[in-house]
KOLVO-976247 format. One record per residue: residue number from 1; residue in three letters; x, y, z of N, C-alpha, C in turn. Coordinates in steps of 0.05 Angstrom, whole numbers, plus 32768, in hexadecimal, padded with zeros to 4 digits. Layout:
(node NUM,ala,(X,Y,Z),(X,Y,Z),(X,Y,Z))
...
***
This chain:
(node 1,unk,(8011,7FE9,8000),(8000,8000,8000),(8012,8019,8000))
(node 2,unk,(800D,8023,7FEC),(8024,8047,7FEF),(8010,804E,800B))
(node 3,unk,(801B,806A,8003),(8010,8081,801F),(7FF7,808B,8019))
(node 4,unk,(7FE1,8084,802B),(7FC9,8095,8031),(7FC6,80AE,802F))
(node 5,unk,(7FAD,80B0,8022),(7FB1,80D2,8017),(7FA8,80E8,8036))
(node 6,unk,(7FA8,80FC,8040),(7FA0,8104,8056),(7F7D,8101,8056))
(node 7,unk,(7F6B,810C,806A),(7F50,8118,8065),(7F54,8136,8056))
(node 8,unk,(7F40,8136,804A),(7F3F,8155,803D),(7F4D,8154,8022))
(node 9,unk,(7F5C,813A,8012),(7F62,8137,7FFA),(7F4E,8139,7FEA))
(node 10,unk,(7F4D,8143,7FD7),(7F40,8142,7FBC),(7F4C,812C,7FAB))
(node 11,unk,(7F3F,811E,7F9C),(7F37,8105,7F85),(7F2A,810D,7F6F))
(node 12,unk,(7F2F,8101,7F5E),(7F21,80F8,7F3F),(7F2C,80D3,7F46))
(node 13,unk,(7F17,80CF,7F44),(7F18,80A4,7F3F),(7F12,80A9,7F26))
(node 14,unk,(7F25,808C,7F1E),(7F22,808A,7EFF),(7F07,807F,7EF4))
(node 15,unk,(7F00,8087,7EDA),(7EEB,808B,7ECB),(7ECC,8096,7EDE))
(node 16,unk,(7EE1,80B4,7EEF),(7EC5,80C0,7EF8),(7EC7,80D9,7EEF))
(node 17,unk,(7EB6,80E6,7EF7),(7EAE,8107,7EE9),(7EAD,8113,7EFE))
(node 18,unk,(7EA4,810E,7F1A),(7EA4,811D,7F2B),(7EB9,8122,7F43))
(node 19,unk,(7EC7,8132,7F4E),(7EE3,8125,7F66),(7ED2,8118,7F7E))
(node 20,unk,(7EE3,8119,7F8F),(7ED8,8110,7FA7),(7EEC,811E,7FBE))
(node 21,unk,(7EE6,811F,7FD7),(7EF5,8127,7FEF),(7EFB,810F,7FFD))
(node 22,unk,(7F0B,8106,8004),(7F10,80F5,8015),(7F04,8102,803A))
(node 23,unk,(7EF8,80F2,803E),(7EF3,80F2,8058),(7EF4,80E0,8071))
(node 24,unk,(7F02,80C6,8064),(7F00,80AF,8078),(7F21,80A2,806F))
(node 25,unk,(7F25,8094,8078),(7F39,807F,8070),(7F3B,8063,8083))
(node 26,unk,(7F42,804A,8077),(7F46,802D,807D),(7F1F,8030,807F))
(node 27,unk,(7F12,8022,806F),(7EEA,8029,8071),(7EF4,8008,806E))
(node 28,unk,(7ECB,7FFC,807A),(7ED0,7FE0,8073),(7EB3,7FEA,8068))
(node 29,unk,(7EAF,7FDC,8052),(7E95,7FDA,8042),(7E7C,7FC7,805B))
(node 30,unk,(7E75,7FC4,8064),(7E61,7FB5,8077),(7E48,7FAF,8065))
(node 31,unk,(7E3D,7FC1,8053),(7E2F,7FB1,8040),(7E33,7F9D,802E))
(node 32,unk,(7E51,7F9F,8022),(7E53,7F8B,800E),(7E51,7F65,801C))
(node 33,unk,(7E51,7F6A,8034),(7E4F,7F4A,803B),(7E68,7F43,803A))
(node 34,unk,(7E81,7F48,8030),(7E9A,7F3C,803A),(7EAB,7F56,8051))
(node 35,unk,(7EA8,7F65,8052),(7EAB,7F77,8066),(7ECE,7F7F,8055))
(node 36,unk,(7ECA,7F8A,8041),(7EE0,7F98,802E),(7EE7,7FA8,803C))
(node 37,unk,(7F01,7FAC,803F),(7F12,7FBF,8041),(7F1C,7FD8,8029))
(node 38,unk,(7F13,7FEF,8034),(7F1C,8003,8023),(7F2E,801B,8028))
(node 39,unk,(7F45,8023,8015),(7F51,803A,801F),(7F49,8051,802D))
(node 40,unk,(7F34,805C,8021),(7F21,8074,8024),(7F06,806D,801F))
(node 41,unk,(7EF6,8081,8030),(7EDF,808F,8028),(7EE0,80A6,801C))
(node 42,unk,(7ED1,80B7,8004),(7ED3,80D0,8002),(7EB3,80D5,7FFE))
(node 43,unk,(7EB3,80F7,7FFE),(7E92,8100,7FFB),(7E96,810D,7FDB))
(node 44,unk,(7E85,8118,7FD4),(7E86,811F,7FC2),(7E88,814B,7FC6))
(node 45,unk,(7EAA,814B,7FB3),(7EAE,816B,7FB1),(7E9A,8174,7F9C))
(node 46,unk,(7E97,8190,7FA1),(7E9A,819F,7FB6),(7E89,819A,7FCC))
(node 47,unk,(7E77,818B,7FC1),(7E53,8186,7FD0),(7E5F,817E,7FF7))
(node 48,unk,(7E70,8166,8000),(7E76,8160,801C),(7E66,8152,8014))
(node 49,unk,(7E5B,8145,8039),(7E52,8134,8032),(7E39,813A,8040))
(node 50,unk,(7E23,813D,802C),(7E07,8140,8031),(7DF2,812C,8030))
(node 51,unk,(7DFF,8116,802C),(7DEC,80FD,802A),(7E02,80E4,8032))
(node 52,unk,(7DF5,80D2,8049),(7E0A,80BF,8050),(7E08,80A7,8038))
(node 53,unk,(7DF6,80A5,8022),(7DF1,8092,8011),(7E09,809F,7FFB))
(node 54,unk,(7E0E,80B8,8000),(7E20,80BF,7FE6),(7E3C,80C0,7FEA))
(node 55,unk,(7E50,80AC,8001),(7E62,80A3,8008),(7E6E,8094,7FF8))
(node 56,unk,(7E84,80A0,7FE8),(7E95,8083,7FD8),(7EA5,806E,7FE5))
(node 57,unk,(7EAA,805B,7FE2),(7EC2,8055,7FEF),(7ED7,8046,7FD4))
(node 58,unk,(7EF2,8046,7FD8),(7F03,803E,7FC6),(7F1C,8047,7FC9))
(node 59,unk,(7F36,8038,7FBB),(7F52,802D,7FC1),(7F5F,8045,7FB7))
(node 60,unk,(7F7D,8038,7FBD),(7F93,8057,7FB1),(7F95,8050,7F8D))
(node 61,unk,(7F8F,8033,7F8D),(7F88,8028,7F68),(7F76,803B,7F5A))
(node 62,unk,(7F62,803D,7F64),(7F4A,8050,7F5A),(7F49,806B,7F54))
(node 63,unk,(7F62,8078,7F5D),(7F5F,8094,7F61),(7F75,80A2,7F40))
(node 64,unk,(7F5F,80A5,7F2F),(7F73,80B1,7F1F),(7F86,80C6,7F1B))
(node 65,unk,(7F7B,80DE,7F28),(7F86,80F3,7F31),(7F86,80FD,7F4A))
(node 66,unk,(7F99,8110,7F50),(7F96,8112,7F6F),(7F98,8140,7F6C))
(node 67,unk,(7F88,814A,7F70),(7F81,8164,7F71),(7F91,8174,7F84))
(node 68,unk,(7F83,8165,7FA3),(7F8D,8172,7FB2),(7F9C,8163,7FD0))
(node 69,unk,(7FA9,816A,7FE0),(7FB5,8159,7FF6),(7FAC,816E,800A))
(node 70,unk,(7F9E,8158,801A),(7F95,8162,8037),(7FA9,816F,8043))
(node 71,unk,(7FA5,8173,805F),(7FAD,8177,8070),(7FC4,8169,8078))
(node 72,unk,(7FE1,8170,8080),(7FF6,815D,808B),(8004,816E,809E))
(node 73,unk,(8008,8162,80B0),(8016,816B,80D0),(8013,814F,80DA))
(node 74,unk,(802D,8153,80F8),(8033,813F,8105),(801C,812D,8107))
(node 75,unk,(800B,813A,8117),(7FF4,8123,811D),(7FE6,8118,810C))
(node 76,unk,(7FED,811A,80EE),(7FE4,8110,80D7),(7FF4,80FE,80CD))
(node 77,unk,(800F,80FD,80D3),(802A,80EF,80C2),(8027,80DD,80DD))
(node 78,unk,(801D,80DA,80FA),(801D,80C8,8107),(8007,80AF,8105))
(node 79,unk,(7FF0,80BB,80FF),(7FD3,80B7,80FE),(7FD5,80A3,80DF))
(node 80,unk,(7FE6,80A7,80D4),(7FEA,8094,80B6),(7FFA,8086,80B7))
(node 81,unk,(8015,8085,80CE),(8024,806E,80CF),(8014,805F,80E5))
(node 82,unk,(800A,8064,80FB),(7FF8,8057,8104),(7FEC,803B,80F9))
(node 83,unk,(7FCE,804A,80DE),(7FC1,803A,80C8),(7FCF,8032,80C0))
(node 84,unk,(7FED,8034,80AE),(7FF5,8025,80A6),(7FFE,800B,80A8))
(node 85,unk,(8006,8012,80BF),(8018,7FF1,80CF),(7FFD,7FE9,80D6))
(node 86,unk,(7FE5,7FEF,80E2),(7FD1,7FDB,80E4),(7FCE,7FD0,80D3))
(node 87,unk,(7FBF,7FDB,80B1),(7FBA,7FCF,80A0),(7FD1,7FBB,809C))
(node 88,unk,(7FE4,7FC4,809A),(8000,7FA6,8091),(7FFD,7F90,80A4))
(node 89,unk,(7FF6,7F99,80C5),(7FFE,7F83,80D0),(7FDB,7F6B,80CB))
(node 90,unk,(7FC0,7F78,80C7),(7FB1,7F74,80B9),(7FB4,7F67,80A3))
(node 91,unk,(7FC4,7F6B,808F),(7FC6,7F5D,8077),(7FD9,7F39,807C))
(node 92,unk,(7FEF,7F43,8096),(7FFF,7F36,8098),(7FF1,7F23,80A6))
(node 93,unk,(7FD8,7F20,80BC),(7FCF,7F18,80C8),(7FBB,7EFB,80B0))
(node 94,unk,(7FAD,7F11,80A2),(7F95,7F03,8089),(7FA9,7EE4,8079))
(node 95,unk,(7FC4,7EF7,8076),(7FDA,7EE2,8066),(7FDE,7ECD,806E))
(node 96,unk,(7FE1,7ED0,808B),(7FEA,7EBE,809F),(7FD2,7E9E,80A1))
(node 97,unk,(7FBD,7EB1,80A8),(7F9F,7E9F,80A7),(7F9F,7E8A,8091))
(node 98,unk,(7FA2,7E8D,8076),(7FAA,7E8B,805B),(7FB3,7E71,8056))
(node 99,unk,(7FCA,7E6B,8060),(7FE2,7E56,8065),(7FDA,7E39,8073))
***
């Protein structure tokens, strides 16, 4: 996994027309019935998020362009190595199960 984009990034996902804001990060889908793991949530720019049905969720694969970069300070460069090593030790955990 590269590096997590902050909250407050701006997106274009590929083959869309509209951006999106990132507002969440590490999301688990709970509807889809396998409980997916996703990089982000975003709402839709400029709109925010005015409807909880109009929540995307999707990977750092998905994102064709990147507009804008949130917010970054300490408690942000901590707050992502944090997620990070969870998700790895998470992945490392799933691998393990696997075997």
């Amino acid at each position: 996994m590269k590096d997590l984009l902050p909250i407050g990034s701006v997106v274009l996902l590929k083959n869309a027309k509209k951006k999106l804001m990132v507002c969440g990060r590490i999301q688990v889908d709970l509807n889809s019935g396998e409980e997916k793991i996703y990089h982000y949530s975003g709402c839709l720019y400029p709109e925010g998020l005015i409807d909880p049905d109009k929540l995307f969720l999707f990977n750092n694969e998905d994102i064709e362009r990147v507009y804008y970069i949130g917010m970054q300070d300490e408690e942000e460069f901590r707050f992502r190595n944090y997620v990070i090593q969870k998700v790895q030790e998470n992945e490392a955990h799933k691998n393990t199960e696997n075997l």
